[in-house]
N, C-alpha and C positions, 0 to 999 in steps of 0.2 A: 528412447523416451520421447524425443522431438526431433523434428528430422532438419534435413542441411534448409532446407528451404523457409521452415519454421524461425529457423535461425536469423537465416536472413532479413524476414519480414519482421522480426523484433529489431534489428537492427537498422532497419529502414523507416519503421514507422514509429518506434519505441514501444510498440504492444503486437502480444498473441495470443492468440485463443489456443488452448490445450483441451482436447476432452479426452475424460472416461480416467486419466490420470490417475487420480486419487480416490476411484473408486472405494478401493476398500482401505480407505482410512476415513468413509465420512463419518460413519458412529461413532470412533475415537476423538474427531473433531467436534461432534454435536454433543456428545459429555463433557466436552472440556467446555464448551463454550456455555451449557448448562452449570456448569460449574463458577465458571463466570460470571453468569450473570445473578447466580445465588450467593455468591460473595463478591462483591465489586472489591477493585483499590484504589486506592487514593484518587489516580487519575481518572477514574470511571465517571463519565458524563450524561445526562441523559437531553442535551443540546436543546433544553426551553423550547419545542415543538408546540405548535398551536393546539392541534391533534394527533392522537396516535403518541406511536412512543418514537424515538431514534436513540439508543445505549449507542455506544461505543468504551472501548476499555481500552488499553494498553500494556506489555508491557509484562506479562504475568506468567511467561515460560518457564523462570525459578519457582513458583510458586504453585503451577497448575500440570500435574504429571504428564494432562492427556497432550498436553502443548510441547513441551520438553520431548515426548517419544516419537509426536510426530517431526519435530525437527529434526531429532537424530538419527529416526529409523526410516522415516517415510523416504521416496525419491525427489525431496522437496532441495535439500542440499544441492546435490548434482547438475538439478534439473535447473538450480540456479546457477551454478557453474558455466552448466553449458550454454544457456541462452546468451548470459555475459560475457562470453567466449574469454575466460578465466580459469585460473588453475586452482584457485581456490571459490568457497561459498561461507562467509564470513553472518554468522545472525545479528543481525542488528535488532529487529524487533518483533513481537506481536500485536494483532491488532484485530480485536471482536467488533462488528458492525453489525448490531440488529434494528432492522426497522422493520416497527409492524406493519402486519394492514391497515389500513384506509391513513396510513403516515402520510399528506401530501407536498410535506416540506423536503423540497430537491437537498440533493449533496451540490452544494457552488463548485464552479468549475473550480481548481487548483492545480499546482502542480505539489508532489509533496517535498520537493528536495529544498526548497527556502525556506519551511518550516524544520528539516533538519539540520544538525551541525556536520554536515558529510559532502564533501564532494571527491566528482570523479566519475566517468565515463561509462563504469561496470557495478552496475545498481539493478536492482529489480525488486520489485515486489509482484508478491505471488496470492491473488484475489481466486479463492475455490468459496463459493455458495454451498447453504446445506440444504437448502432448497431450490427449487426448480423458481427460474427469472426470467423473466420476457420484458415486459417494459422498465422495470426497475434496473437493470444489467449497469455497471458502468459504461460508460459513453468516453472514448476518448479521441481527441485530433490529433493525428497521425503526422507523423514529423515533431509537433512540438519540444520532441526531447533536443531539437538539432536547433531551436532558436536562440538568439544573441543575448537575449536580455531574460531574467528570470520573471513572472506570474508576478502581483504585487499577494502576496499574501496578507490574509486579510482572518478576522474572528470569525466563524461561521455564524455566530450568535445576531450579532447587529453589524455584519459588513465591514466593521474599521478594522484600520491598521495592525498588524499583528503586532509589530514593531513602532515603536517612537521615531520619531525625526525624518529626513526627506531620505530616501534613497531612491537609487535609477532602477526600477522595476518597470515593466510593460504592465498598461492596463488589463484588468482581467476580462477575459476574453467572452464571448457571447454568440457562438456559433448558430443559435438558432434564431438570435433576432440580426444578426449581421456576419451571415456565412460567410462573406469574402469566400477566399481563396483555400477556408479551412474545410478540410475532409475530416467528418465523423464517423468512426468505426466502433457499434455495439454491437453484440452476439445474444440471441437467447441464451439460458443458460442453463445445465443439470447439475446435480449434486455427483461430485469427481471430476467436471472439469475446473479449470483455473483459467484463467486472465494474467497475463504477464506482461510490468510494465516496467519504465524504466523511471525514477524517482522524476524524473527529470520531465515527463510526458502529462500534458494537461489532462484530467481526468473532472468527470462528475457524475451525478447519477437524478432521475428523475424523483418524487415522488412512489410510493409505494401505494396505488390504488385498488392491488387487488386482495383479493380475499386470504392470502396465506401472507405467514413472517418471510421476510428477509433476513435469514441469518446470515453471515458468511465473516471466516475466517481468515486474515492477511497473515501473510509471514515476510518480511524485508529482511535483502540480503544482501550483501559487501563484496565486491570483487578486490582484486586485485590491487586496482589504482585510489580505493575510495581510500580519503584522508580528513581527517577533522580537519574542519575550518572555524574559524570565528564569525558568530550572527551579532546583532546586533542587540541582540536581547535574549530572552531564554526561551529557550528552542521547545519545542514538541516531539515528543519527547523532552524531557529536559536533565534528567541523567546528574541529579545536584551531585557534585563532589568528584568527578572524574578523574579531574585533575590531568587533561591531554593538552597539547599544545598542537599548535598550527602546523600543520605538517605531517603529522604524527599520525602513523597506522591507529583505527581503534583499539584499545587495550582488549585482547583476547581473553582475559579472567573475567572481566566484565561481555565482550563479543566475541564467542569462542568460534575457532574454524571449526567448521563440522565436517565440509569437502576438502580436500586435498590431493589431487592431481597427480603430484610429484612425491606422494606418499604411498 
């Protein structure tokens, strides 16, 4: 499914391009994500946009068949296994991103792992569009998953703090108005390939100027080492009632293995 080299440049850079992959699971994805968007839950947002639209949803694999089948049927598991070089592929979440045309409110840079309660070395998320993307594509700096300090997470809404009170976070970062030393890697993109990144790896996306939607489907995955941590406030996802402590593998009735290596 991805070769030793593939491998490597996820592990070097924290992202890779996959194409032609998920070919034939995108009409299973673009019903579920219609589905989606004909019944939002709770966390479904449509992020107060000037113009145009931007949905996002979360979260909705027990609830939405086509999402569920491609977790456990698709090469989505595995393909998470083996980028993480992991014995296992652990689902953390889902995650629907539609923006329309003429949207020209950017995704802010972030990273996504200090928006989650998860840490740990063997993480990925798996970005497949259902449409064809050229300027819209996620845009990431390559290395960032290997920085000292985490991204200050921030509301995409109005900029501020996700969290209350001081912590040690790096400024968020602005690779187009002060490239320094940062290398950005984006790819055009089809419907069946995927972006593969590491939670841990700055990401953002432009502006949606041209004439068709932006759909696209995330799926987050949990290696081996990934362990709840404690935030400082309620996470994103926010998962009320968990009940895990610090240290502690995710609860698999709630984040079930799907891959397993040694099985």
């Amino acid at each position: 499914m991805i070769s030793a080299k593939q491998v490597a440049d996820f592990q070097r850079d924290g992202v890779v391009k996959v194409e032609g992959i998920f070919t034939d699971w995108v009409d299973l994805m673009a019903a579920g994500v219609a589905r989606n968007l004909a019944n939002p839950s709770e966390y479904a947002s449509e992020n107060d946009v000037a113009e145009g639209r931007f949905f996002d949803d979360y979260c909705n694999w027990t609830r939405i068949p086509e999402f569920e089948q491609i977790s456990r049927k698709s090469p989505t598991a595995e393909l998470a296994a083996t980028v993480m070089q992991s014995n296992t592929a652990q689902l953390y979440h889902d995650h629907v991103l539609v923006k329309d045309a003429g949207t020209p409110t950017p995704t802010p840079w972030h990273q996504d792992s200090p928006y989650y309660f998860v840490t740990g070395e063997q993480t990925v998320s798996m970005w497949m569009p259902l449409d064809p993307v050229q300027d819209a594509s996620l845009r990431f700096i390559a290395g960032s998953h290997k920085w000292d300090r985490m991204v200050r997470p921030v509301s995409w809404s109005d900029d501020s703090d996700f969290y209350e009170g001081e912590h040690d976070w790096t400024p968020v970062p602005d690779p187009d108005k002060d490239p320094a030393d940062m290398k950005v890697l984006e790819w055009p993109m089809n419907p069946g390939d995927a972006v593969l990144f590491d939670y841990r790896t700055v990401h953002g996306a432009r502006g949606n100027l041209g004439k068709t939607s932006r759909r696209a489907l995330s799926l987050r995955w949990l290696g081996d080492d990934a362990r709840y941590i404690v935030r400082p406030g309620r996470t994103s996802p926010p998962f009320p009632g968990h009940e895990m402590t610090a240290g502690q593998r995710l609860r698999e009735d709630w984040f079930p293995v799907i891959w397993d290596k040694t099985k």
